[in-house]
Residue frames as a rotation matrix with the C-alpha (Angstrom) as fourth column:
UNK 1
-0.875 0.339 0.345 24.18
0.294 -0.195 0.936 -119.45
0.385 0.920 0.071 9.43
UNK 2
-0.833 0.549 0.067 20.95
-0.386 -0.490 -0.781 -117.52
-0.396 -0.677 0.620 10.02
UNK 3
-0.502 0.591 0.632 17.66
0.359 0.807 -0.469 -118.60
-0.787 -0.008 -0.617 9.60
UNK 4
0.677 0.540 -0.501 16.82
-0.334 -0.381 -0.862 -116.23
-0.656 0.750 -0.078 6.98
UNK 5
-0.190 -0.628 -0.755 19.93
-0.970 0.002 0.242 -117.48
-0.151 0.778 -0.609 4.87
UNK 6
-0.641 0.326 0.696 18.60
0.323 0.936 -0.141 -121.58
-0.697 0.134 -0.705 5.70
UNK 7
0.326 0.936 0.133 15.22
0.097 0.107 -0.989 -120.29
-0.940 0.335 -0.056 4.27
UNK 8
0.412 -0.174 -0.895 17.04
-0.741 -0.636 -0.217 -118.74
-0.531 0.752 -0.391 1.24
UNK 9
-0.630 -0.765 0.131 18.88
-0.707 0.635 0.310 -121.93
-0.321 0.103 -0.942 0.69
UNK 10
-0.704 0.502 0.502 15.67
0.498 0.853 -0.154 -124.27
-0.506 0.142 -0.851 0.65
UNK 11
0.517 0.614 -0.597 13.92
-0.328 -0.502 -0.800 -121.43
-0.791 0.609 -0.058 -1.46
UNK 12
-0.060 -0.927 -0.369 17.02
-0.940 -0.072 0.334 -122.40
-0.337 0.367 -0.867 -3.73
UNK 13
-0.858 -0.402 0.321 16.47
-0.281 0.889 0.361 -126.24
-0.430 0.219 -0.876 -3.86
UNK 14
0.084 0.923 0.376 12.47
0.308 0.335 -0.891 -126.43
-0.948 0.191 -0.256 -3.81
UNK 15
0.181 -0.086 -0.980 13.51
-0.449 -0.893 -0.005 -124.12
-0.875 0.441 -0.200 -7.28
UNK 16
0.353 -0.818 -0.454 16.40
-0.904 -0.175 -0.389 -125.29
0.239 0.548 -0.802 -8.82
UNK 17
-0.114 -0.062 0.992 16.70
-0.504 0.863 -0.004 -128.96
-0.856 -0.501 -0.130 -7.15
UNK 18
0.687 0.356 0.634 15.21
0.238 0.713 -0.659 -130.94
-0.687 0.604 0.405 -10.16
UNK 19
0.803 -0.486 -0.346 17.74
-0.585 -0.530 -0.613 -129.03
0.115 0.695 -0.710 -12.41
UNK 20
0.227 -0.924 0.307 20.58
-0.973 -0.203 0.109 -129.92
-0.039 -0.323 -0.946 -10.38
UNK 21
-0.004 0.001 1.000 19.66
-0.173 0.985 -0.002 -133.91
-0.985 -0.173 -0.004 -10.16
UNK 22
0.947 0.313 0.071 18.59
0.050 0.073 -0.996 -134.15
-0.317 0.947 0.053 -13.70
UNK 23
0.799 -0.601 0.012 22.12
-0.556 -0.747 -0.365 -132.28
0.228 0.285 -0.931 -14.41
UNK 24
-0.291 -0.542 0.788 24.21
-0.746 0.645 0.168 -135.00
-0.599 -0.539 -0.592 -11.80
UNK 25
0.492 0.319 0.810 22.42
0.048 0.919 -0.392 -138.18
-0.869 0.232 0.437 -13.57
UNK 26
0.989 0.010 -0.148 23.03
-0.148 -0.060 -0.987 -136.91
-0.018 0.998 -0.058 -17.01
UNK 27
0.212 -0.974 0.074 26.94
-0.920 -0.224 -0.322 -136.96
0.330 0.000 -0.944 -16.27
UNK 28
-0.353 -0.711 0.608 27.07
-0.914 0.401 -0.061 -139.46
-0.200 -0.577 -0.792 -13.51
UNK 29
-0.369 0.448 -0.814 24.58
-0.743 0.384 0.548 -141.91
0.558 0.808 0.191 -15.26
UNK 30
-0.749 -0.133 -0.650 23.96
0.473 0.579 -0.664 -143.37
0.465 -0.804 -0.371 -11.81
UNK 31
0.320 0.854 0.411 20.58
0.234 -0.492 0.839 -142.44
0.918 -0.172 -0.357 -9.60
UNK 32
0.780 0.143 -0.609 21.87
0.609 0.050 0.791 -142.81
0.144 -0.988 -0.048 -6.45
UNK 33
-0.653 -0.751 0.096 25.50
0.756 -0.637 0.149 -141.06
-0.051 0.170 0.984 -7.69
UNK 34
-0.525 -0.017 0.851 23.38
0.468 -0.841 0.271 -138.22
0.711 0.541 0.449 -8.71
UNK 35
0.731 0.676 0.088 21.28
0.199 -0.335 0.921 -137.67
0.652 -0.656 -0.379 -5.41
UNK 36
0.299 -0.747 -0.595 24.31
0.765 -0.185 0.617 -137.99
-0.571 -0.639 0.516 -3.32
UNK 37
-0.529 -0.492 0.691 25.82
0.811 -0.532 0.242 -134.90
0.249 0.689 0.681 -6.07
UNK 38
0.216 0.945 0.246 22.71
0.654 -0.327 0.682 -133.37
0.725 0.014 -0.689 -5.58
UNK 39
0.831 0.184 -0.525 22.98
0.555 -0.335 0.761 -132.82
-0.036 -0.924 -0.381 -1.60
UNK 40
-0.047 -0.993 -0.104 26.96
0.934 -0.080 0.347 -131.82
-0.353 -0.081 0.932 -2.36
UNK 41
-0.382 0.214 0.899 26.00
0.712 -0.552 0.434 -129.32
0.589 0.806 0.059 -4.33
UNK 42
0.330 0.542 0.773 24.07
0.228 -0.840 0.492 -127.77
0.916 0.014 -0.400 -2.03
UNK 43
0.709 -0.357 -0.608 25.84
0.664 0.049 0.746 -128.41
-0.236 -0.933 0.272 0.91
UNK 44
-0.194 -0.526 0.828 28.49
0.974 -0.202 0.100 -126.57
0.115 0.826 0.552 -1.78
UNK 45
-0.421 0.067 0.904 26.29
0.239 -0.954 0.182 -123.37
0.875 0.292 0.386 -1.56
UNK 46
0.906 0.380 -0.189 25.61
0.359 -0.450 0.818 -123.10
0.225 -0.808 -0.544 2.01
UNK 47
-0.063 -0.966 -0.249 29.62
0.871 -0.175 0.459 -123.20
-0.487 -0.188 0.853 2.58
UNK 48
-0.236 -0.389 0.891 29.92
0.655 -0.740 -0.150 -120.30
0.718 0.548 0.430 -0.53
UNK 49
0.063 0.519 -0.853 29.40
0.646 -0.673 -0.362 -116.89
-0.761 -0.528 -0.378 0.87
UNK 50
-0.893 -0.290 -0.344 29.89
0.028 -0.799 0.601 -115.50
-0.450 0.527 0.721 -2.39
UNK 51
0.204 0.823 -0.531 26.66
-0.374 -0.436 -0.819 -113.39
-0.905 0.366 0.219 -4.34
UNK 52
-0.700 -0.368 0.612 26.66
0.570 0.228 0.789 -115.17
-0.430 0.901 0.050 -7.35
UNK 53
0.735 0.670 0.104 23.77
0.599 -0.570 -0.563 -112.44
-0.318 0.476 -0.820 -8.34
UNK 54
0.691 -0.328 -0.644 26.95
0.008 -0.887 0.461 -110.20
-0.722 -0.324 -0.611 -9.21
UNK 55
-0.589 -0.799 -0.122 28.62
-0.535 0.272 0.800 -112.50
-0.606 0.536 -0.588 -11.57
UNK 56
-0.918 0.313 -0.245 25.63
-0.165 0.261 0.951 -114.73
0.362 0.913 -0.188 -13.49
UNK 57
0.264 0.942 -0.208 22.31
-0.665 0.334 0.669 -116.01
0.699 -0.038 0.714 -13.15
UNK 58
0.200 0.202 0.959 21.29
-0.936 0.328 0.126 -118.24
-0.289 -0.923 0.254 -10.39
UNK 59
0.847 0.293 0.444 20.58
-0.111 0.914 -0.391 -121.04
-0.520 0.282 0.806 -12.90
UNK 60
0.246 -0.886 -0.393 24.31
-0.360 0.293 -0.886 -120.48
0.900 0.360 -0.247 -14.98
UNK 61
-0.161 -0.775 0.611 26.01
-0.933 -0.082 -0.349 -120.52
0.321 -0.626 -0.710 -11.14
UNK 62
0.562 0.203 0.802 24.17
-0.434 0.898 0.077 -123.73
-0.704 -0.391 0.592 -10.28
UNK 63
0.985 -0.164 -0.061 25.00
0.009 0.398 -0.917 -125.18
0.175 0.902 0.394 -13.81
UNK 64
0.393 -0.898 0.199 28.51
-0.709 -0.434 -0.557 -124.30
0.586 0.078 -0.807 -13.24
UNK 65
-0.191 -0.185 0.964 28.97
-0.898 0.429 -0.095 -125.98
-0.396 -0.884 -0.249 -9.58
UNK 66
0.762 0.337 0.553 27.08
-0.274 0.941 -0.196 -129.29
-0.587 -0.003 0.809 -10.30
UNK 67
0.998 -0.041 -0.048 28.84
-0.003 0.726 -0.688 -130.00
0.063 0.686 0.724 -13.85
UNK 68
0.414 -0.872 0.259 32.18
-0.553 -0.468 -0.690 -129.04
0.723 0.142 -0.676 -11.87
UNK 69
-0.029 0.022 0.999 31.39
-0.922 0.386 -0.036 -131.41
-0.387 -0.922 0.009 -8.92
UNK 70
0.800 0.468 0.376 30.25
-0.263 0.837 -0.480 -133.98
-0.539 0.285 0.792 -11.65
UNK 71
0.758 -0.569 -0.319 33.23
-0.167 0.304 -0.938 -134.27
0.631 0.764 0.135 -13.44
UNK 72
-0.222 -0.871 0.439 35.43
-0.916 0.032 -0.399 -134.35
0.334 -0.491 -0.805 -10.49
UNK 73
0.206 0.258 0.944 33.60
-0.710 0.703 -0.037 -137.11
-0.673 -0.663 0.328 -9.16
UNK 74
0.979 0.167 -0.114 33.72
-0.172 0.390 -0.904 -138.68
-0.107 0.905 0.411 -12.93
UNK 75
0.274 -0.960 -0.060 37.72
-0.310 -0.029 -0.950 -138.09
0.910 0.279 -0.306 -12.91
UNK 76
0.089 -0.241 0.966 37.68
-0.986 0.116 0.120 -139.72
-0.141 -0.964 -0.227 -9.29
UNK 77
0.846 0.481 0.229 36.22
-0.322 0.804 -0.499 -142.72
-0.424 0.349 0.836 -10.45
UNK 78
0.843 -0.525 -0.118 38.81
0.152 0.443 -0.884 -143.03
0.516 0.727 0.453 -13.09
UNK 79
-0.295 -0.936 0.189 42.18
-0.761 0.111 -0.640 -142.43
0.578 -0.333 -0.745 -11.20
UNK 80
-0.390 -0.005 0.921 40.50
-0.804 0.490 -0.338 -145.49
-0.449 -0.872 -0.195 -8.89
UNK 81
-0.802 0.000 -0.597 39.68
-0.476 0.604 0.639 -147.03
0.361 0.797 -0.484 -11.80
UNK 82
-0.443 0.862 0.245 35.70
0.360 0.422 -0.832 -147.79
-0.821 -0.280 -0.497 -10.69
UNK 83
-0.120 0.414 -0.902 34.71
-0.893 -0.441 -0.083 -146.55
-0.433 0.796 0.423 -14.30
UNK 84
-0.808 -0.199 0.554 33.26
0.088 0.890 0.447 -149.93
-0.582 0.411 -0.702 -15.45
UNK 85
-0.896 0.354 -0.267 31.69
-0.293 -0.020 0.956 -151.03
0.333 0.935 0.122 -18.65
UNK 86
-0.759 0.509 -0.406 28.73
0.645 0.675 -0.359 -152.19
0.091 -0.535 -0.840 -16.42
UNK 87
-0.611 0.359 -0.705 27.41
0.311 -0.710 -0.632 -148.51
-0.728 -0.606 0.322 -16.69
UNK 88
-0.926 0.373 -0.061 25.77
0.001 0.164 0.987 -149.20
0.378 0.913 -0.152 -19.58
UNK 89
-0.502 0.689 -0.522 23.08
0.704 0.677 0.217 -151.27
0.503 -0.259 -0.825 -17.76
UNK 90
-0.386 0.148 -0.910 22.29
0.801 -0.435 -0.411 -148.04
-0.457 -0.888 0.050 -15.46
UNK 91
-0.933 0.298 0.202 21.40
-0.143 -0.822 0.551 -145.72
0.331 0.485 0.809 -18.40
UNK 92
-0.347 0.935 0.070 17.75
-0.587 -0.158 -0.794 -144.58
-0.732 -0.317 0.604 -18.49
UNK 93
-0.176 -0.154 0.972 16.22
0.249 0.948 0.196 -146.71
-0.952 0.277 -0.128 -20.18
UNK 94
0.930 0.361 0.062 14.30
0.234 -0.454 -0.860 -144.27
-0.282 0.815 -0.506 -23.28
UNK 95
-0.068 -0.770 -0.635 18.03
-0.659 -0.443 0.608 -143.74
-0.749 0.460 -0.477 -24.44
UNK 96
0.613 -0.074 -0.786 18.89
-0.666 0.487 -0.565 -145.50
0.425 0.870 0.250 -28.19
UNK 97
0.844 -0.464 0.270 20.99
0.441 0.886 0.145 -148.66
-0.307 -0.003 0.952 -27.90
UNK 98
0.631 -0.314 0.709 23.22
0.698 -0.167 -0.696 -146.67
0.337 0.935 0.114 -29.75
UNK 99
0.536 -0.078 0.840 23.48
-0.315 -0.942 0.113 -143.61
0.783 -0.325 -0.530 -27.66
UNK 100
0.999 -0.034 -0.006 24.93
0.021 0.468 0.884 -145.93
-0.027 -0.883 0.468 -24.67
UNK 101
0.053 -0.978 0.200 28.59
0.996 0.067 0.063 -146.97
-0.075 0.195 0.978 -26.00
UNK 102
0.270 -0.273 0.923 28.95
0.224 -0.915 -0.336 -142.99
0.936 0.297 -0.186 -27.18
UNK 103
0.650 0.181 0.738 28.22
-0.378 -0.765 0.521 -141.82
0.659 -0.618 -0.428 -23.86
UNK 104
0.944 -0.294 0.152 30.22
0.136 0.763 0.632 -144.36
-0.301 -0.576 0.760 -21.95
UNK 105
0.180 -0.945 0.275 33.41
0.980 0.148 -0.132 -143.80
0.084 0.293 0.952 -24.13
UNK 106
0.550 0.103 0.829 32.65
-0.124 -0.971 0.203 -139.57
0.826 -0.214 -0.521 -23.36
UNK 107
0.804 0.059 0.591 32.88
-0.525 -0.395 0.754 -140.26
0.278 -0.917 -0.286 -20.19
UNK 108
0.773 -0.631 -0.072 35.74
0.494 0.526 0.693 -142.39
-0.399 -0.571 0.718 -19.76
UNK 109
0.004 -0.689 0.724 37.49
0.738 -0.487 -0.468 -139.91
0.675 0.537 0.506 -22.26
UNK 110
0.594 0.657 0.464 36.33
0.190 -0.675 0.713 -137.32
0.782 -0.335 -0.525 -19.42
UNK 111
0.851 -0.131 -0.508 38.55
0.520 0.344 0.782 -138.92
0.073 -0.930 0.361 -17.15
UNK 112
0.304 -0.938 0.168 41.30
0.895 0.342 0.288 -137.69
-0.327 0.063 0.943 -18.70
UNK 113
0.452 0.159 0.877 40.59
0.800 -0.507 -0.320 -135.02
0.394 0.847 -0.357 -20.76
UNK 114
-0.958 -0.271 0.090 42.21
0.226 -0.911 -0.345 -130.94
0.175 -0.310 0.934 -19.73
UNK 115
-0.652 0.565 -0.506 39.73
0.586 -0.048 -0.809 -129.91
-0.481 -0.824 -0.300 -17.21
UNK 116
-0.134 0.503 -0.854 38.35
-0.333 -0.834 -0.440 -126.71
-0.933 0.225 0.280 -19.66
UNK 117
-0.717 0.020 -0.697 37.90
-0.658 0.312 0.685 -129.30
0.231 0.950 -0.211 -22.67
UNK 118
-0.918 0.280 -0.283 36.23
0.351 0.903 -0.246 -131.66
0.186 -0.325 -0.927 -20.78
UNK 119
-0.464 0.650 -0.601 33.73
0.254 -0.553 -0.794 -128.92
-0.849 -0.521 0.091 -19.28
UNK 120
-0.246 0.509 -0.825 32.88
-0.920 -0.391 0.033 -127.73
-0.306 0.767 0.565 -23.43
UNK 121
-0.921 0.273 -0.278 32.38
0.063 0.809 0.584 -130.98
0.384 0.521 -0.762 -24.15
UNK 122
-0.895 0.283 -0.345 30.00
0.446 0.551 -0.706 -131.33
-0.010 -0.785 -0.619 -22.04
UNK 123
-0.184 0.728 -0.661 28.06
0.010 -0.671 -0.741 -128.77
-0.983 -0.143 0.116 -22.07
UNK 124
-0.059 0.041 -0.997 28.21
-0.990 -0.129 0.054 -129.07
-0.126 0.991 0.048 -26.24
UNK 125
-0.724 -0.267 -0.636 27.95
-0.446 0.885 0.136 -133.04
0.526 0.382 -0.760 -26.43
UNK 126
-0.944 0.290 -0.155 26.62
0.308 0.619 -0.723 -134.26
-0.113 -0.730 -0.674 -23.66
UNK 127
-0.272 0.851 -0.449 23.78
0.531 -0.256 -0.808 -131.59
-0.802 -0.458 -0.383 -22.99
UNK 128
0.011 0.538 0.843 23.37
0.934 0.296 -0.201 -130.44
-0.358 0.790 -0.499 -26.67
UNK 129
0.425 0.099 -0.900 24.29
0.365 -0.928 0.071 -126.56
-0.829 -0.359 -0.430 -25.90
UNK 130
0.673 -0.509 0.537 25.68
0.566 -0.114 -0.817 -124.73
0.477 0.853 0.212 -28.92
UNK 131
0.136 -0.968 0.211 28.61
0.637 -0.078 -0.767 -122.95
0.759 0.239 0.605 -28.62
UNK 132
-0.028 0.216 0.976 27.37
-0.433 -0.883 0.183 -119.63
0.901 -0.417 0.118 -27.87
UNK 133
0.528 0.695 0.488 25.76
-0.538 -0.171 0.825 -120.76
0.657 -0.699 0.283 -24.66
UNK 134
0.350 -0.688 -0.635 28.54
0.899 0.437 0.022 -123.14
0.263 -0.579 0.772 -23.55
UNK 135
-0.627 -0.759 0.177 30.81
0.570 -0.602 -0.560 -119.92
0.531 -0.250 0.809 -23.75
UNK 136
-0.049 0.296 0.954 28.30
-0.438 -0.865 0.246 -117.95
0.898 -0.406 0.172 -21.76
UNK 137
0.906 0.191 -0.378 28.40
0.083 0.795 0.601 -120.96
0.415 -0.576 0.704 -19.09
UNK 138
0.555 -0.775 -0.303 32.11
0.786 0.608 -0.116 -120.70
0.274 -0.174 0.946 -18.93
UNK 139
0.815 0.257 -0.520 32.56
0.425 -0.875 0.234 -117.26
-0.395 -0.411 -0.821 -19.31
UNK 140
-0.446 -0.888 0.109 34.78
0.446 -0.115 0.888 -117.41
-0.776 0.445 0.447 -22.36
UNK 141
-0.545 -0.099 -0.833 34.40
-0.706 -0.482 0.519 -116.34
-0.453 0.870 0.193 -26.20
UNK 142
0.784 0.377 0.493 32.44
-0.186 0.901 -0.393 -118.91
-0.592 0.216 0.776 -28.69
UNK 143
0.668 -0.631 -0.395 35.77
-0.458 0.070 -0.886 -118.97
0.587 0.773 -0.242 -30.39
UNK 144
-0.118 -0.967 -0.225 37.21
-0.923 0.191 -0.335 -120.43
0.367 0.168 -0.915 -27.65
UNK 145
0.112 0.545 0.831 34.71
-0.588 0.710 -0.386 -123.18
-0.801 -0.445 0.400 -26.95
UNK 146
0.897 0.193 -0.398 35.32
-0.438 0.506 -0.743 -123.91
0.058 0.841 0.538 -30.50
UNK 147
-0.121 -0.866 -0.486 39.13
-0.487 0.478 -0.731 -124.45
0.865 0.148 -0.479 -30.19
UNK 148
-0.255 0.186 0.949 38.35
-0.900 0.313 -0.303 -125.87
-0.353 -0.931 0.088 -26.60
UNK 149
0.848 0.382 0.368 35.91
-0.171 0.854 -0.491 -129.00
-0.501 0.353 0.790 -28.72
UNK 150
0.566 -0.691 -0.450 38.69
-0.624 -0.002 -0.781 -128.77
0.539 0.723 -0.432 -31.74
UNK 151
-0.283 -0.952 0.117 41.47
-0.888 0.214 -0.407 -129.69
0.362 -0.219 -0.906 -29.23
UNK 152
-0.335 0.210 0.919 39.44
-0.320 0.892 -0.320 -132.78
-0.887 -0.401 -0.231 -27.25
UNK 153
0.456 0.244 -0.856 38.55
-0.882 0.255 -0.397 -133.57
0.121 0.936 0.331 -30.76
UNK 154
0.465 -0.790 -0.398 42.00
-0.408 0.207 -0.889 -134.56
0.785 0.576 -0.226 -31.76
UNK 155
-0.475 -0.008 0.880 42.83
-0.837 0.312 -0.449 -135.39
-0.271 -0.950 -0.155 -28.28
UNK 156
0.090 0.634 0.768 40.12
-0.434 0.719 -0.542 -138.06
-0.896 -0.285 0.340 -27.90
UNK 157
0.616 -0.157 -0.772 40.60
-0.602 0.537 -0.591 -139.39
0.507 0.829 0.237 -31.96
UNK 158
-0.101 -0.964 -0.245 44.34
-0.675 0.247 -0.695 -140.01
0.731 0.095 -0.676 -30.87
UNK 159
-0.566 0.051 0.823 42.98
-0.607 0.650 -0.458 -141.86
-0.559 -0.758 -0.337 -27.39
UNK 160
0.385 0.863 0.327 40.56
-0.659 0.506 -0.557 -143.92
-0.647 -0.001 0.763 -29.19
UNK 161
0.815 -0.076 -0.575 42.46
-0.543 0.246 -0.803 -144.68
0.203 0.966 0.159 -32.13
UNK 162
-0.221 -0.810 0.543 45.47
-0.877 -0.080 -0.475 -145.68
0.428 -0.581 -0.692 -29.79
């Protein structure tokens, strides 16, 4: 790697760094999970050699990478079955009482969920996006982010209700 592409890289994090942590916690609900995501991430885009100026914004392609790295790590967890009810205690703390059990039962529905349901949640639950803007994240229709939420709906009723 050359030293103008290092510099381009740590122009990249000093940027776009606080996004990406912020972005890892909010999934992995875990500080130290979400720095170690962090560095992956970018270790992530020194490996790429692809121009993601050709295909979306800097800040969609990050978005993209992290909340794909976070959910794999999130669906690791669960096939090893380290997804424990203890992750309550690790929220921030300015969340509602309330808001804790939701997010906790998201994410353990995450574990499971179809990989392109799991991703609209997210980006439409989790982080609060409306449709539109998930589907510009994903690079689909907002009609099919809707049937995308629709299907982990009913999906995730039947797992809960089960």
């Amino acid at each position: 790697m050359t030293r103008h592409e290092l510099d381009q890289i740590a122009v990249l994090f000093r940027q776009h760094g606080r996004m990406v942590y912020r972005r890892c916690l909010r999934i992995l609900g875990n500080p130290s999970d979400a720095e170690e995501a962090t560095q992956e991430v970018f270790i992530r885009v020194i490996r790429s050699k692809t121009d993601s100026s050709q295909r979306e914004s800097v800040v969609q392609w990050l978005y993209r990478i992290t909340t794909n790295h976070c959910l794999n790590i999130v669906r690791n967890r669960g096939r090893r079955g380290e997804l424990k009810a203890d992750r309550e205690a690790e929220l921030p703390r300015q969340r509602a009482e309330t808001e804790a059990p939701k997010l906790l039962l998201l994410r353990r529905l995450l574990v499971e969920a179809d990989p392109q349901q799991a991703q609209a949640a997210i980006y439409v639950h989790l982080d609060g996006l409306s449709q539109r803007e998930a589907a510009e994240l994903m690079g689909v229709s907002r009609r099919t982010v809707g049937n995308l939420l629709e299907r982990f709906t009913a999906w995730a009723r039947e797992r809960v209700d089960a």
